[in-house]
C-alpha positions, 0 to 999 in steps of 0.5 A: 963709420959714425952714423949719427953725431953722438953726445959723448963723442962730442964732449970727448972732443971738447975734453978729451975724456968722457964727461958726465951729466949729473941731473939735479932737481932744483924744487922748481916748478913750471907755469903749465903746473902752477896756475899761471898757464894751466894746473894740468902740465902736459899730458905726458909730464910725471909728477916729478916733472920729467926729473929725479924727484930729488930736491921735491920728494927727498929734501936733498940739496944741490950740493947733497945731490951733486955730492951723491952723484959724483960718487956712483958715476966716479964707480961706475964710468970712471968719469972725472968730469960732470955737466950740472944738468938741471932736469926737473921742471922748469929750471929758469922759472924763477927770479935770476939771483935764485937760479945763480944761488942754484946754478953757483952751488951746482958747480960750486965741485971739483970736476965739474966743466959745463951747466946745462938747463932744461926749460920752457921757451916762454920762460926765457927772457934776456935776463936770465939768458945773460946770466947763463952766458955770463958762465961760458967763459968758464963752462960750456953752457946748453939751454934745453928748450922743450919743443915736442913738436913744430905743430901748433895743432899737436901742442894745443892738444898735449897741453903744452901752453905755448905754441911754435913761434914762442920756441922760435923766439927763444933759440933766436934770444938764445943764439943772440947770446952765443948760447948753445940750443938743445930742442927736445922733441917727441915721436909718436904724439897724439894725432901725428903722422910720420910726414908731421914728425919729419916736418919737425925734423926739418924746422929744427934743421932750419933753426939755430939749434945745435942740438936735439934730443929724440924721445919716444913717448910713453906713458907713466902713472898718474898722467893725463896720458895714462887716462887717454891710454886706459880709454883706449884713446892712444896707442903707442908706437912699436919698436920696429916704428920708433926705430924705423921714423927716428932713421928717417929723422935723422936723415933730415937733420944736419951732419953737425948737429949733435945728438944728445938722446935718442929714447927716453928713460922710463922708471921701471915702476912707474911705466904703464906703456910700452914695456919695450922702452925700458930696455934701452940698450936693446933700443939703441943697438936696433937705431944703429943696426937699421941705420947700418941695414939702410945704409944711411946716416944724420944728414943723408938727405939734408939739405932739403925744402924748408918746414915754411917750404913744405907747409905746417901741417895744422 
């Protein structure tokens, strides 16, 4: 059985073959790293901003980027069709006739049939949210809106910047537009228990959120973080936790919701801890051999008593 509703299972229903994303780096950057909120980012965030670098480090434009791309996805998968997937930053934080000169080169290319971006909830407003579903009659549309956690306390202390309600107001505006919400969340942030990881699962699963991405955290050069870790102040989790707590959230959240990751993907180089996350297929294979040796699947408890129900954890 299909234990939990996976990424390319849903665009090959959509598609009827397998689709790629191509991640792009658009030379954006975001209000926790300019000044504007703060000038520390968040406390796990890269110097690249979670992203290739591509645009930033190397100069490579969106149309050099895509181009690139195309070619080692087309060897590698055999994949015809790509999702423009804008990655680095903070990719609605600018004014909306840059972003459609981004957007437009961006599936300006042969193949390409969806437009997913990666943003803030408090860089969201109806402009830009207009602009994003003026493409849906052409492309399936996501916007990525990074949660990390439904727990103010949590957000205050990993520096995000905004709090939970501004998440909330977001995917209403988005869901308002016909938009399709993917929140992305983070397991094993500082000061959080199992119990506040699964109260996050359960806001998510009360949300109009049709998607979620499942990271673990772990720590990279030159971060706030890796400053924590080296005086001792963090721990990370281990495998046999992350994969143990992602079973359970999964069992939280709705059987529809589609599930676009379930770890994160370190840089080799530049990963400081736990070494066990780069090995992602070993990852993915101990996620669904615990959800076989438990016998469960996404949505196997769900229904169950609300976040407002169970009370935030602060």
């Amino acid at each position: 059985m299909d234990r939990y509703r996976d990424f390319n299972s849903y665009l090959r229903e959509i598609f009827g073959e397998r689709v790629q994303k191509i991640s792009l780096d658009a030379g954006l950057s975001c209000p926790n790293r300019d000044g504007t909120i703060s000038d520390k980012g968040c406390i796990f965030c890269d110097p690249r901003g979670s992203g290739t670098g591509a645009l930033i480090n190397h100069g490579f434009s969106i149309h050099e980027q895509v181009v690139q791309a195309r070619k080692f996805i087309r060897k590698r998968y055999g994949a015809k069709k790509y999702i423009a997937y804008f990655q680095s930053f903070t990719n609605t934080y600018a004014p909306v006739p840059r972003l459609k000169k981004f957007y437009d080169q961006a599936l300006n290319h042969q193949g390409m049939v969806g437009l997913s971006v990666a943003t803030r909830p408090d860089c969201v407003n109806h402009h830009i949210l207009r602009l994003l579903s003026s493409y849906q009659k052409d492309y399936l549309v996501w916007i990525e809106v990074g949660l990390q956690s439904a727990h103010d306390i949590t957000l205050s202390r990993i520096n995000r910047g905004h709090d939970v309600a501004c998440f909330e107001r977001s995917v209403h505006m988005a869901k308002d537009y016909g938009l399709d919400v993917c929140a992305h969340i983070i397991l094993g942030l500082p000061g959080e228990t199992l119990e506040m990881m699964l109260q996050t699962a359960l806001f998510l699963a009360d949300r109009p959120v049709k998607g979620v991405k499942i990271h673990m955290l772990y720590i990279v050069k030159d971060t706030p973080l890796a400053a924590l870790y080296e005086k001792g102040e963090y721990k990370c989790l281990d495998r046999e936790e992350y994969v143990e707590y992602v079973v359970d959230f999964l069992e939280l959240l709705p059987p529809t919701m589609v599930i676009q990751r379930l770890t994160g993907d370190p840089i080799r180089s530049e990963l400081i801890a736990p070494i066990w996350a780069i090995d992602k297929s070993e990852n993915l294979a101990s996620i669904r051999k615990r959800l076989e040796d438990r016998d469960t699947w996404q949505g196997k408890r769900y229904p169950l008593p609300t976040f407002e129900s169970q009370g935030q954890v602060n």
